[in-house]
C-alpha positions in Angstrom: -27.2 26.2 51.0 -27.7 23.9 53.6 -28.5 26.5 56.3 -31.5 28.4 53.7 -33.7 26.1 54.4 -33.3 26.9 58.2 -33.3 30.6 57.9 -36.6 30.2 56.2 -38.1 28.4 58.6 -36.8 30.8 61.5 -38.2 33.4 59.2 -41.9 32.6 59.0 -41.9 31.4 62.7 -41.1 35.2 63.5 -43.2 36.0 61.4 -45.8 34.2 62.4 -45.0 35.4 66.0 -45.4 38.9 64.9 -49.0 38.6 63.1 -49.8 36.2 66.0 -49.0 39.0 68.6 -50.8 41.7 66.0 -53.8 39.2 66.3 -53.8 39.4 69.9 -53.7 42.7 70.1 -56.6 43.0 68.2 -58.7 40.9 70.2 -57.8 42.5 73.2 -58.9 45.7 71.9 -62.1 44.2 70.8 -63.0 42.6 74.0 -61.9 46.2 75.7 -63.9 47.4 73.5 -66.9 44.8 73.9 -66.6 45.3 77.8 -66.8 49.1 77.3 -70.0 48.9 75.6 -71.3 46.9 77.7 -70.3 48.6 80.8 -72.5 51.9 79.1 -75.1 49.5 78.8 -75.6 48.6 82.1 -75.0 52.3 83.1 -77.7 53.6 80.6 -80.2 50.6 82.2 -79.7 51.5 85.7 -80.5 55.7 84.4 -83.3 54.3 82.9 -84.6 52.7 86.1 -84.0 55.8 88.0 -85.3 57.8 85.4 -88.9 55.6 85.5 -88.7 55.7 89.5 -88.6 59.2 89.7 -91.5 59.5 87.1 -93.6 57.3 89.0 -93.0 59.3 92.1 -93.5 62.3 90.2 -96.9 61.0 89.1 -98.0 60.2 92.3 -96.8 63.8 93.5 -98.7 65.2 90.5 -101.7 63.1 91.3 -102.0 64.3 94.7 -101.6 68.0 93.4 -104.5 67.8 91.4 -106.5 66.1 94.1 -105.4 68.7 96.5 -106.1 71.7 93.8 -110.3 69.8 93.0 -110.4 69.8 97.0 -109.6 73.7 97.4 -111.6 75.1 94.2 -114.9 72.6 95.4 -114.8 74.4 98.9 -114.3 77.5 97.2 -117.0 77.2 95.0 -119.1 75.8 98.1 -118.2 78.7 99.8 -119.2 81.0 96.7 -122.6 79.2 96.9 -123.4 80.1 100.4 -122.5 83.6 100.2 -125.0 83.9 96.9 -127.7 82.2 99.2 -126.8 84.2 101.6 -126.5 87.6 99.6 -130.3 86.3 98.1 -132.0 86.4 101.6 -129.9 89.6 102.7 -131.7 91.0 99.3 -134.7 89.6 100.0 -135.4 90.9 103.7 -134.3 94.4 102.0 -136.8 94.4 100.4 -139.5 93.2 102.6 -137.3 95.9 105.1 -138.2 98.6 102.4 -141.7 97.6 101.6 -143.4 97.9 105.3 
């Protein structure tokens, strides 16, 4: 009887240990867990970053495109206007050709 008193103590102290180590174990896969997430974070930040980058760039590329694309159709449309004024007095001195 005398030694019941010690068993129970040495009892609970293991298990205490035990649900102490379980415990542990549980926080350590929490802060893996934590760390994980935040590792996809900063990952998903840095893609982001990159991902704007390249869209500015992009824009500017775009931006010169259609700057480049006004520039060609204006000189062809200039170009289309002095062959009409030039296709006018061709016409024009057929007619006075045809006339005298």
């Amino acid at each position: 009887m005398k030694h019941i008193p010690l068993v129970l103590i040495a009892l609970s102290t293991i298990l205490l240990a035990g649900c102490n180590k379980q415990k542990v174990a549980i926080d350590e896969h929490k802060e893996a867990t934590l760390n994980a997430i935040d590792d996809r974070k900063v990952k998903v930040d840095a893609q982001a970053k990159e991902a704007t980058a390249q869209a500015d760039v992009n824009a500017v590329i775009d931006k010169a495109n259609i700057e480049a694309d006004r520039t060609t159709d204006q000189a062809r449309l200039d170009a289309d206007k002095k062959q009409a004024k030039a296709d006018a007095i061709a016409a024009k001195a057929r007619v006075d050709a045809e006339n005298k």
